[in-house]
DRENTORKOL-3810 file (N, C-alpha, C; in nm, 4 decimals):
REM DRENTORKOL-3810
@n.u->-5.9634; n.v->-11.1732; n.w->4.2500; ca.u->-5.8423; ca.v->-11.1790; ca.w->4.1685; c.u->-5.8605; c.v->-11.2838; c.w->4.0603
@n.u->-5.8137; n.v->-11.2657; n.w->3.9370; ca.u->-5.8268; ca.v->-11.3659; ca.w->3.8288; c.u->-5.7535; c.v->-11.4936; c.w->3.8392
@n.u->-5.8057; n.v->-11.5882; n.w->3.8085; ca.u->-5.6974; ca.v->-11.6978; ca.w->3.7814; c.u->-5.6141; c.v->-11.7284; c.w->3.6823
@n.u->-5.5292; n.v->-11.7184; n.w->3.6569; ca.u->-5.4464; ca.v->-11.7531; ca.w->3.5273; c.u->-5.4444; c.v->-11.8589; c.w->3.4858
@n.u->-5.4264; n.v->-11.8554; n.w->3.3324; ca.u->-5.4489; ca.v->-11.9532; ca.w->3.2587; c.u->-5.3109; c.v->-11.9944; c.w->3.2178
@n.u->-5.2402; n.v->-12.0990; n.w->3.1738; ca.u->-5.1347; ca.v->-12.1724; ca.w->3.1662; c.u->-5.0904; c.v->-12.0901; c.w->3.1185
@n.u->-5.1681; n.v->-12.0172; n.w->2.9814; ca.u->-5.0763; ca.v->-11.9641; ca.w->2.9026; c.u->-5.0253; c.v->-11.8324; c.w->2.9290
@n.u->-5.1251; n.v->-11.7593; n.w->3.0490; ca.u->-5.0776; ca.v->-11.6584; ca.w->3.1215; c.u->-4.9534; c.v->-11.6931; c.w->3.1800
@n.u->-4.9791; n.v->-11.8003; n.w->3.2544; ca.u->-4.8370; ca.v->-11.8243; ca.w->3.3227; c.u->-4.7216; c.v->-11.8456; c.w->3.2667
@n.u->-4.7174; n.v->-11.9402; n.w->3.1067; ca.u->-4.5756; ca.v->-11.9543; ca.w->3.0588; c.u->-4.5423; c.v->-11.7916; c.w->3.0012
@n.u->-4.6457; n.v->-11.7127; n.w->2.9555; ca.u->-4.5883; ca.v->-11.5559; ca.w->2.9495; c.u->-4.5512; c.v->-11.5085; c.w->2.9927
@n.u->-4.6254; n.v->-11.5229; n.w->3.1672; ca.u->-4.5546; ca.v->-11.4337; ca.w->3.2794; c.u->-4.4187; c.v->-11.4868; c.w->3.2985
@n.u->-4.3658; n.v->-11.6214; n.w->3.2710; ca.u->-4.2704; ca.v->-11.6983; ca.w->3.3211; c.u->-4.1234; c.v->-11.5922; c.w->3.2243
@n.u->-4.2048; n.v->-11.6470; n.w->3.1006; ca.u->-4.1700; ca.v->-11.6003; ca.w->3.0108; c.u->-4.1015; c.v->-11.4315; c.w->3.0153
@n.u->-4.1764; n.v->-11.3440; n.w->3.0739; ca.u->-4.1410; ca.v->-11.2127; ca.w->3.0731; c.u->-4.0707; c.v->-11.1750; c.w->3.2181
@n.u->-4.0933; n.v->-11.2689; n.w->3.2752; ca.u->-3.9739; ca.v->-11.2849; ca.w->3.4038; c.u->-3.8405; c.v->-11.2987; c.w->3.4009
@n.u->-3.8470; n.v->-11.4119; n.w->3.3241; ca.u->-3.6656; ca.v->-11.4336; ca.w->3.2583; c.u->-3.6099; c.v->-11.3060; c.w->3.1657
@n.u->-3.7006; n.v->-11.2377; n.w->3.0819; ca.u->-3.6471; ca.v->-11.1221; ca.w->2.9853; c.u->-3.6435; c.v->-11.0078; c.w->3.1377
@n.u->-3.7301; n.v->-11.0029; n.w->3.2108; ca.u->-3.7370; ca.v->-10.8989; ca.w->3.3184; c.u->-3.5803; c.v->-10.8791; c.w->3.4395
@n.u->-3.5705; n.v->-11.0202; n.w->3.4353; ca.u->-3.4207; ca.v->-11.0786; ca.w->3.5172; c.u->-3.3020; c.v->-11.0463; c.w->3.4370
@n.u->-3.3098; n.v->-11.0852; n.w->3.3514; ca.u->-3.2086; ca.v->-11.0185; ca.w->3.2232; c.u->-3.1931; c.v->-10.9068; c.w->3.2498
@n.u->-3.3116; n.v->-10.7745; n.w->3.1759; ca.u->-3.2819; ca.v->-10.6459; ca.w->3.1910; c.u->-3.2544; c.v->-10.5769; c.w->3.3412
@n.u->-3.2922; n.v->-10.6750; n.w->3.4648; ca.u->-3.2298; ca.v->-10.6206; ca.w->3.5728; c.u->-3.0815; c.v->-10.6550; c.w->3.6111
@n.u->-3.0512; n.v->-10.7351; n.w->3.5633; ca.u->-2.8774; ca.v->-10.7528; ca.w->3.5431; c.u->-2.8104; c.v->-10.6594; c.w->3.4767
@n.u->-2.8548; n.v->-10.6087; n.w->3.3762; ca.u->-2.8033; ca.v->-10.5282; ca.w->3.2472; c.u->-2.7864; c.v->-10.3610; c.w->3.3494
@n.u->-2.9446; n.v->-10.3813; n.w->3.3817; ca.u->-2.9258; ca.v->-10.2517; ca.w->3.4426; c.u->-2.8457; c.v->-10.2695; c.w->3.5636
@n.u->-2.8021; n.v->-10.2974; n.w->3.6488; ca.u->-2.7101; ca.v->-10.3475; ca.w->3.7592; c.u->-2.5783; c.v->-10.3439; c.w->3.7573
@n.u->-2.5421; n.v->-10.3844; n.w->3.6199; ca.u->-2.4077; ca.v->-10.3465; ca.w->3.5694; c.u->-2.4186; c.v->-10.2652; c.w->3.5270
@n.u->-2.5180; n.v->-10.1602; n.w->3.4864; ca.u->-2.4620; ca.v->-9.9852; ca.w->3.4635; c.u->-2.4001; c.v->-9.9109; c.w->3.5479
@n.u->-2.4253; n.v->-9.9337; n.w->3.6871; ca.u->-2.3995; ca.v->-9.8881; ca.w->3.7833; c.u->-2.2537; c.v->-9.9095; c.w->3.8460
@n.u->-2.1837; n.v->-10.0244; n.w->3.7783; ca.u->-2.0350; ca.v->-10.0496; ca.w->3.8265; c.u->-1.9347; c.v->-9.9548; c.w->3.7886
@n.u->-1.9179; n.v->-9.9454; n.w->3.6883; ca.u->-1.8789; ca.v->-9.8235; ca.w->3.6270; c.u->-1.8953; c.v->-9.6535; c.w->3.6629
@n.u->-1.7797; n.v->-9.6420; n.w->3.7657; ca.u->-1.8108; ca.v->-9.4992; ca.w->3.7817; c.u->-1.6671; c.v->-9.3526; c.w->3.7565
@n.u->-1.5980; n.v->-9.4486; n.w->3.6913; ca.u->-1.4625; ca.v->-9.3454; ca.w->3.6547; c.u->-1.5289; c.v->-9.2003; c.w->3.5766
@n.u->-1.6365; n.v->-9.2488; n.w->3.5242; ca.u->-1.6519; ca.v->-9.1268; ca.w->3.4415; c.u->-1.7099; c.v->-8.9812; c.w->3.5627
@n.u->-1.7440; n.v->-9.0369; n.w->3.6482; ca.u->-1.8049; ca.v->-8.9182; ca.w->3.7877; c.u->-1.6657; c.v->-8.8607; c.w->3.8175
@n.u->-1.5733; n.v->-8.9279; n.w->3.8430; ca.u->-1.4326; ca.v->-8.8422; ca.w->3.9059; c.u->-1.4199; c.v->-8.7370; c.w->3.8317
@n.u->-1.3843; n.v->-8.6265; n.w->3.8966; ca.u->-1.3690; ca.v->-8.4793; ca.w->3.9028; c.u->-1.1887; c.v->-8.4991; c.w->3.8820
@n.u->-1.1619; n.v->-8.4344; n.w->3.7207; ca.u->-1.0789; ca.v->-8.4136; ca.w->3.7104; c.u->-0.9768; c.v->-8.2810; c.w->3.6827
@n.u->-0.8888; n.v->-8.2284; n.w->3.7408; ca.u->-0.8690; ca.v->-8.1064; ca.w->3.7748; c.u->-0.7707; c.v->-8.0729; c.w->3.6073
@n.u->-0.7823; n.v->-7.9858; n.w->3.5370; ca.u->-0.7086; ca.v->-7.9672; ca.w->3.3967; c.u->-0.6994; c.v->-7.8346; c.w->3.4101
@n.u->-0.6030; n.v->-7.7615; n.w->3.3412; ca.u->-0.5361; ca.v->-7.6362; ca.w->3.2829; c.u->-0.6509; c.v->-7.5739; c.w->3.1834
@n.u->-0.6554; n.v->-7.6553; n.w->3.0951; ca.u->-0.7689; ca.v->-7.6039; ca.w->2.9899; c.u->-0.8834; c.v->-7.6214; c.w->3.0542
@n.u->-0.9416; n.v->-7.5116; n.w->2.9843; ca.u->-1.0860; ca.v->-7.4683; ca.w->3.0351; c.u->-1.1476; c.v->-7.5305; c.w->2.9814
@n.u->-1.1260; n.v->-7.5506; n.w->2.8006; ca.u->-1.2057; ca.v->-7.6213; ca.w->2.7407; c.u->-1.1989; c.v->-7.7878; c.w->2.7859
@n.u->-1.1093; n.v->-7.8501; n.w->2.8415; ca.u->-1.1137; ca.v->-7.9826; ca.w->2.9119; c.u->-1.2073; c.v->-7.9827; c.w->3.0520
@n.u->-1.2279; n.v->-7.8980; n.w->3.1078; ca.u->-1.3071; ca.v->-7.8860; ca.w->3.2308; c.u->-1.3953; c.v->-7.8385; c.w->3.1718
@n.u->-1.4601; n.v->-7.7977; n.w->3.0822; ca.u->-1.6213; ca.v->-7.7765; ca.w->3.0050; c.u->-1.6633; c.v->-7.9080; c.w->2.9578
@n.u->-1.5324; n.v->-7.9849; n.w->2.8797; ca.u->-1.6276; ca.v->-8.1301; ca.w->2.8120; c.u->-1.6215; c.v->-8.2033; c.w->2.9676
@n.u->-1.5273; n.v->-8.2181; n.w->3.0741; ca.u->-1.5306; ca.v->-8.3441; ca.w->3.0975; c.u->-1.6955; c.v->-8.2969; c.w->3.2616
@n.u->-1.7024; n.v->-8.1603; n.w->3.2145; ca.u->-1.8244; ca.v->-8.1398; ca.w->3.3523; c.u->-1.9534; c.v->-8.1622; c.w->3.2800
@n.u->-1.9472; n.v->-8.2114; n.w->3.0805; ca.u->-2.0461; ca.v->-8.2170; ca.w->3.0453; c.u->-2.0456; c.v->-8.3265; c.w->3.0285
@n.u->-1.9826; n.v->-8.4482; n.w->3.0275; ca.u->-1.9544; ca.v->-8.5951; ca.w->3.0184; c.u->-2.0015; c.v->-8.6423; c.w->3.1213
@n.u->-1.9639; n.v->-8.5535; n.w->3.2780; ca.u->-2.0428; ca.v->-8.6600; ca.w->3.3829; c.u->-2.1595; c.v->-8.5855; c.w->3.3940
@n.u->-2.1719; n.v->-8.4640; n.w->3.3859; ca.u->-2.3406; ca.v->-8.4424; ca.w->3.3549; c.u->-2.4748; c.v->-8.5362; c.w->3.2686
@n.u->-2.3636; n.v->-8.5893; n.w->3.1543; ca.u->-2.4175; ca.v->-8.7016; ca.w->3.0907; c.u->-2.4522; c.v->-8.8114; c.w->3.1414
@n.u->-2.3557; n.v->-8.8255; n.w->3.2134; ca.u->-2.3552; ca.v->-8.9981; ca.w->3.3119; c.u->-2.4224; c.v->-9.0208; c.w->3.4071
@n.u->-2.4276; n.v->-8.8767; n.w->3.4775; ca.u->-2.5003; ca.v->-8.9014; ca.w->3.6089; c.u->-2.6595; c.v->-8.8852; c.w->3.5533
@n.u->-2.7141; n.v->-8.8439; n.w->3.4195; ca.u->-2.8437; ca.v->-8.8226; ca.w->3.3755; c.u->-2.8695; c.v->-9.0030; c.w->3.3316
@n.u->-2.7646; n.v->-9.0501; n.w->3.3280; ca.u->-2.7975; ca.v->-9.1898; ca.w->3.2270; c.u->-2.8320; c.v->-9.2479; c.w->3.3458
@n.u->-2.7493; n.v->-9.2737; n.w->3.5031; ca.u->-2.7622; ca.v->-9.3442; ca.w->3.5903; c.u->-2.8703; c.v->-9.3018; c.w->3.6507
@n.u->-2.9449; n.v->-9.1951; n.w->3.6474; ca.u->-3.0750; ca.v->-9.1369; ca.w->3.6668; c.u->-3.1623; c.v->-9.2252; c.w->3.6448
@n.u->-3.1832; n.v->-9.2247; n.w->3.4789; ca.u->-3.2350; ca.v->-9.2970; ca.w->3.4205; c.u->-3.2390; c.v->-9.4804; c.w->3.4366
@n.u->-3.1331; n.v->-9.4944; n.w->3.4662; ca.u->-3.1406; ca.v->-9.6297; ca.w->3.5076; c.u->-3.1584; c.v->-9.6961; c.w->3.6748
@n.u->-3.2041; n.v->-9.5646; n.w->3.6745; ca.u->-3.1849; ca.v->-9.5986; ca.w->3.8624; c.u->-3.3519; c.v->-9.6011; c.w->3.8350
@n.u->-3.4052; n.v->-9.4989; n.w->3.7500; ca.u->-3.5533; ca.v->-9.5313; ca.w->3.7486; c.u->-3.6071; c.v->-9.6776; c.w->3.6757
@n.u->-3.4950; n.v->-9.6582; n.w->3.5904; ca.u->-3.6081; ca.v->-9.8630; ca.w->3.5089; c.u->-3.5763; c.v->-9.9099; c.w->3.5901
@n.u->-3.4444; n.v->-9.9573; n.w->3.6638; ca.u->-3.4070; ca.v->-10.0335; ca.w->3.7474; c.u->-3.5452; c.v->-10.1018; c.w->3.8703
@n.u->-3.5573; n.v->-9.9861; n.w->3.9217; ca.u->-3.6461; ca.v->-9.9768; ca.w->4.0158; c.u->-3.8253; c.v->-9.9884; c.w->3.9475
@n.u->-3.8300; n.v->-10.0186; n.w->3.8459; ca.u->-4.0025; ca.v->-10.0071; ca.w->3.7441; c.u->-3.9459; c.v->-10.1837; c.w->3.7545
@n.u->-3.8409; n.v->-10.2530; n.w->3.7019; ca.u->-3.8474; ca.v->-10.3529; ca.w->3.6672; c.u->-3.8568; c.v->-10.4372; c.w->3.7957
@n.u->-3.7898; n.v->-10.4021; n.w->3.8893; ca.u->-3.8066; ca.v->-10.4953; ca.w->4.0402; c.u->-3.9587; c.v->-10.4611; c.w->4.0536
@n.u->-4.0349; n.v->-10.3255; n.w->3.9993; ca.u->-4.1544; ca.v->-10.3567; ca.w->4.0735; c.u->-4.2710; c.v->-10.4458; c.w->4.0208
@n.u->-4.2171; n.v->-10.5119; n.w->3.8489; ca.u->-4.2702; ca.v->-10.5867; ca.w->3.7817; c.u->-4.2248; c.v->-10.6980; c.w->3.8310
@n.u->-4.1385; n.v->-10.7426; n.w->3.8445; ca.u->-4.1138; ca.v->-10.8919; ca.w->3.9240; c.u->-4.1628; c.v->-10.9250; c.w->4.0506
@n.u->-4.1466; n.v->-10.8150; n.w->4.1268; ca.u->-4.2632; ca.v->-10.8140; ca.w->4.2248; c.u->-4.3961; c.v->-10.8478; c.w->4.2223
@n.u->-4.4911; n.v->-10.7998; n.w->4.0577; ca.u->-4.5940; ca.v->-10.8367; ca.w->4.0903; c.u->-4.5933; c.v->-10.9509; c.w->4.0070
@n.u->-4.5429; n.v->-10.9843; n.w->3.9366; ca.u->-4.5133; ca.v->-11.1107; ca.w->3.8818; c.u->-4.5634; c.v->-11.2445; c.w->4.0095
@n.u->-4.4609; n.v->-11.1745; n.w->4.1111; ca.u->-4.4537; ca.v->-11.2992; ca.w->4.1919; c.u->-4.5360; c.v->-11.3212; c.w->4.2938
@n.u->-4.6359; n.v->-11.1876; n.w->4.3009; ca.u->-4.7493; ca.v->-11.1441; ca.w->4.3424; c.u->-4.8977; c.v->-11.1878; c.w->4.2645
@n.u->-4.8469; n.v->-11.2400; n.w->4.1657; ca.u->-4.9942; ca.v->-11.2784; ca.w->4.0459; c.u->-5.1168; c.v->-11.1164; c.w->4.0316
@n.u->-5.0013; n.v->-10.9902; n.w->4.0261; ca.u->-5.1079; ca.v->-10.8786; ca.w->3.9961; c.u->-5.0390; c.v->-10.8169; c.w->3.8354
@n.u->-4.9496; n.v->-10.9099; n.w->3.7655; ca.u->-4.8608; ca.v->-10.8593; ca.w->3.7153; c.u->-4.9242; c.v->-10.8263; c.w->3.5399
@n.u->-4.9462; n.v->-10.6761; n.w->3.4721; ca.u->-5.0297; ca.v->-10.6925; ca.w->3.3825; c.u->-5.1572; c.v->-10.6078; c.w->3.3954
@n.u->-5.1722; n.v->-10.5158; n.w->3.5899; ca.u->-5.3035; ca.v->-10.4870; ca.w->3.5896; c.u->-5.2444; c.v->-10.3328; c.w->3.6069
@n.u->-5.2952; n.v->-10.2375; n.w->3.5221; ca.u->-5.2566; ca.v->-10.1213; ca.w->3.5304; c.u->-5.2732; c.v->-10.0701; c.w->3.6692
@n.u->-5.1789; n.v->-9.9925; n.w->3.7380; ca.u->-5.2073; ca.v->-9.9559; ca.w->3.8447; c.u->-5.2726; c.v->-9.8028; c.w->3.8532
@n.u->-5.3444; n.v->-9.7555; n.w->3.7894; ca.u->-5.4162; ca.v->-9.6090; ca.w->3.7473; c.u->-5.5656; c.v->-9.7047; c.w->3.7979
@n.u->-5.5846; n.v->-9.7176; n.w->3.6536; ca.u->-5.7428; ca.v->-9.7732; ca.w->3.6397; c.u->-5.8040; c.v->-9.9109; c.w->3.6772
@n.u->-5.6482; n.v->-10.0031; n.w->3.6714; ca.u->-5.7476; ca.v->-10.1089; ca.w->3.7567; c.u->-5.7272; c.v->-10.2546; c.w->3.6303
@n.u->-5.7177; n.v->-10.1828; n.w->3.4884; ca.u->-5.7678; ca.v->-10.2714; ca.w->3.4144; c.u->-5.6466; c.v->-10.3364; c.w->3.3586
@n.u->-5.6473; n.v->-10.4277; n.w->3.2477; ca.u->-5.5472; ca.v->-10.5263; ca.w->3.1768; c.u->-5.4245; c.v->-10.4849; c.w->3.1400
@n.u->-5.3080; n.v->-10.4282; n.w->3.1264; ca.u->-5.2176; ca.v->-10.3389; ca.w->3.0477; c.u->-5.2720; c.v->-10.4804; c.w->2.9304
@n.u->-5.2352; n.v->-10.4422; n.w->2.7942; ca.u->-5.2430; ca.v->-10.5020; ca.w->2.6421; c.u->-5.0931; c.v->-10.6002; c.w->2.6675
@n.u->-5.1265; n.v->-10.7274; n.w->2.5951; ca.u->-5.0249; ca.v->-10.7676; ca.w->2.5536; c.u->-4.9514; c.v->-10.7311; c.w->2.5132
@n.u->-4.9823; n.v->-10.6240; n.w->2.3745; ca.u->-4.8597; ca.v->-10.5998; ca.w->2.3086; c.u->-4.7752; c.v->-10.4836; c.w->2.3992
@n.u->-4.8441; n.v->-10.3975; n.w->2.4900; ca.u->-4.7734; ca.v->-10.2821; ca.w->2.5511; c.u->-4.6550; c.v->-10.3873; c.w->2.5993
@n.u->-4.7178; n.v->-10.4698; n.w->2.7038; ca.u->-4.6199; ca.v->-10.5743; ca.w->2.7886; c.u->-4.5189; c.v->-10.6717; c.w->2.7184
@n.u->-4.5827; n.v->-10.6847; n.w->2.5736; ca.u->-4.4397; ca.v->-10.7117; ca.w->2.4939; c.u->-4.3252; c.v->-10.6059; c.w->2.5235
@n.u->-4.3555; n.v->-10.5009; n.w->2.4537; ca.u->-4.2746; ca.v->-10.3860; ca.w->2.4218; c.u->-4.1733; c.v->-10.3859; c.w->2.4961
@n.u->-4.2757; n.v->-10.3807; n.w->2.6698; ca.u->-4.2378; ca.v->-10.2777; ca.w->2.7486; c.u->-4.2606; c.v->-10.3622; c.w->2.9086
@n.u->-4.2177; n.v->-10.4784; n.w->2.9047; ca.u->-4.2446; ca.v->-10.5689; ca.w->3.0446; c.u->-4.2460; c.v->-10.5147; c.w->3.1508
@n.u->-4.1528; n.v->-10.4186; n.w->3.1776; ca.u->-4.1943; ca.v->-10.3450; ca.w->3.2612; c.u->-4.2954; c.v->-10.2321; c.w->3.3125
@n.u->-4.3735; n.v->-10.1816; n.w->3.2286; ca.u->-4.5236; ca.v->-10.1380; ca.w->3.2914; c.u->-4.5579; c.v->-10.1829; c.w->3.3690
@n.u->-4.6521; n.v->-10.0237; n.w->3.4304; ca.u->-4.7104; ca.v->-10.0536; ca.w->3.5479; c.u->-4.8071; c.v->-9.9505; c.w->3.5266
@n.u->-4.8804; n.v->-9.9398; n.w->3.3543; ca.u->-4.9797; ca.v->-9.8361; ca.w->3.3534; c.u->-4.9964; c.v->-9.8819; c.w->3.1732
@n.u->-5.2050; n.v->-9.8846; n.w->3.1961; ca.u->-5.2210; ca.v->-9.9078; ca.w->3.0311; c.u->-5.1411; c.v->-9.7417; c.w->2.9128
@n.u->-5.2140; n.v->-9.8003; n.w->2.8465; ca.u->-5.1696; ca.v->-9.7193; ca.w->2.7297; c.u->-5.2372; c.v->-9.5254; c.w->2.7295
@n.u->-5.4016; n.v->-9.5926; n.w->2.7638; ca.u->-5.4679; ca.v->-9.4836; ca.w->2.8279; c.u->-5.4020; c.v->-9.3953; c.w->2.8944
@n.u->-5.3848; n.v->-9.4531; n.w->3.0238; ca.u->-5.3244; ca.v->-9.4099; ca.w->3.1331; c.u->-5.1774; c.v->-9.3098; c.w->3.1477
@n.u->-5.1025; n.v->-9.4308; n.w->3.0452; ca.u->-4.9669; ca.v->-9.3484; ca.w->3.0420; c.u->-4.9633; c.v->-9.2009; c.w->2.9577
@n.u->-5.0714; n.v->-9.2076; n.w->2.8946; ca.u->-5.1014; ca.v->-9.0893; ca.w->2.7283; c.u->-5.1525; c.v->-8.9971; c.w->2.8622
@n.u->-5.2463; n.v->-9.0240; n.w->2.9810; ca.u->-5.2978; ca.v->-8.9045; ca.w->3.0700; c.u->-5.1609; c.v->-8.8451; c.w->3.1455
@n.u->-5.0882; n.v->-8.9504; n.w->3.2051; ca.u->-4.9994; ca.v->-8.9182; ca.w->3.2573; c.u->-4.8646; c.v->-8.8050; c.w->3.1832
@n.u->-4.8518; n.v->-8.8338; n.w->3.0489; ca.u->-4.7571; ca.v->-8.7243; ca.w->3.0038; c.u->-4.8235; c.v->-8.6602; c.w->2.9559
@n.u->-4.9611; n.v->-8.6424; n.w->2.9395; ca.u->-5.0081; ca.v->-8.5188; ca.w->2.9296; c.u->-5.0034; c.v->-8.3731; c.w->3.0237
@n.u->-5.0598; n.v->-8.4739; n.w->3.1541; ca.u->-5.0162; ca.v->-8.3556; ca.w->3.3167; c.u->-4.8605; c.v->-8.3621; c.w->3.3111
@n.u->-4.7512; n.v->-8.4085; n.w->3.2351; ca.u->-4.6508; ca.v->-8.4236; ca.w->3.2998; c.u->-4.5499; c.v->-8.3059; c.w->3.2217
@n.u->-4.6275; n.v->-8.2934; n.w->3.0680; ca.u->-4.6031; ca.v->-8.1543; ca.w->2.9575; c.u->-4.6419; c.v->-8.0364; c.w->2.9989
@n.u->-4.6625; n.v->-8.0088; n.w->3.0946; ca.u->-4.6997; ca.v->-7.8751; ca.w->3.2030; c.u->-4.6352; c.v->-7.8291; c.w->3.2704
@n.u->-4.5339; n.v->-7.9171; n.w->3.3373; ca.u->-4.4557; ca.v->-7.8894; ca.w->3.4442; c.u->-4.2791; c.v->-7.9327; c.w->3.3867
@n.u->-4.1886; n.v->-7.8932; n.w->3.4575; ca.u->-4.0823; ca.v->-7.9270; ca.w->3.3766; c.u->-4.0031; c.v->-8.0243; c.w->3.5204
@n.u->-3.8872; n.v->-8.0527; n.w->3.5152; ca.u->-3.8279; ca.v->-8.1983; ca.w->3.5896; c.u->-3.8340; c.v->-8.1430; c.w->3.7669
@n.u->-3.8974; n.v->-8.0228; n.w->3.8035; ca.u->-3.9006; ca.v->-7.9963; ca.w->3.9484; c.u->-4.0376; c.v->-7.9745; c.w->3.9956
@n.u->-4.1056; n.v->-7.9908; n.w->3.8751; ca.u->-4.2403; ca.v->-7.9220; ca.w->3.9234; c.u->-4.3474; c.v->-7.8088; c.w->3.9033
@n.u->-4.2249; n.v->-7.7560; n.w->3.8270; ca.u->-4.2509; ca.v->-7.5764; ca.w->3.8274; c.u->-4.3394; c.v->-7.6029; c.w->3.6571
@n.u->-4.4459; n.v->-7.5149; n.w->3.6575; ca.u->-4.5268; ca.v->-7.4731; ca.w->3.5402; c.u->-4.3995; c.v->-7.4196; c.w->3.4506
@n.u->-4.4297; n.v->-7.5140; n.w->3.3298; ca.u->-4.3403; ca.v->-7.4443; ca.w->3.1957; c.u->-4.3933; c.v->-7.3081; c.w->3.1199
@n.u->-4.2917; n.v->-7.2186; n.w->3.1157; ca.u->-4.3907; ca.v->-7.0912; ca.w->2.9896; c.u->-4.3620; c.v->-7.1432; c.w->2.8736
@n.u->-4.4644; n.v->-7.1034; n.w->2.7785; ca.u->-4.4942; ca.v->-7.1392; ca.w->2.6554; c.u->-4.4156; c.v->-7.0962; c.w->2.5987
END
């Protein structure tokens, strides 16, 4: 395992506190859930927007249920000293990716292979037709 160098560490320190941040942020997405209640209306067209509003919501909390869970697994390795090593190939993620994007857990390489196999299949699995 490598040893880190100071300046690794005030970065990692560094991208810990922005990492703690965005897991708060995301944490409070989740308080908020009036918009899921099922509301019973006369108009049809009110029961079309409001089944496409929490269709919306429950896709957003999707979504945040997944960074949510990418960013605990960066603080994890943070606090693990593996934090930075792509977990595909083994090697460095780039500074600048880990600017971007602190939460990675795959180089640049890696992630470009990964949505490549991932443009094949659609959100269950199933082969897309062209």
């Amino acid at each position: 395992m490598n040893t880190l160098t100071a300046i690794d560490r005030s970065q990692n320190a560094a991208r810990a506190s922005v990492l703690r941040a965005k897991l708060e942020e995301l944490s409070r997405s989740f308080e908020d859930r009036s918009e899921l209640a099922v509301d019973t209306s006369a108009d049809p067209l009110d029961v079309v927007r409001a089944s496409t509003d929490r269709d919306i919501r429950v896709q957003t909390l999707n979504m945040n249920s997944r960074a949510l869970a990418d960013v605990r697994k960066a603080i994890t390795a943070i606090d693990e000293g593996v934090y930075g090593t792509c977990e595909d190939c083994e090697e460095q993620i780039s500074a600048r990716r880990l600017a971007a994007i602190p939460w990675a857990t795959v180089c640049v390489k890696c992630q470009e292979a990964r949505d490549q196999a991932d443009r094949g299949t659609d959100d269950y699995g199933f082969s897309v037709a062209a």
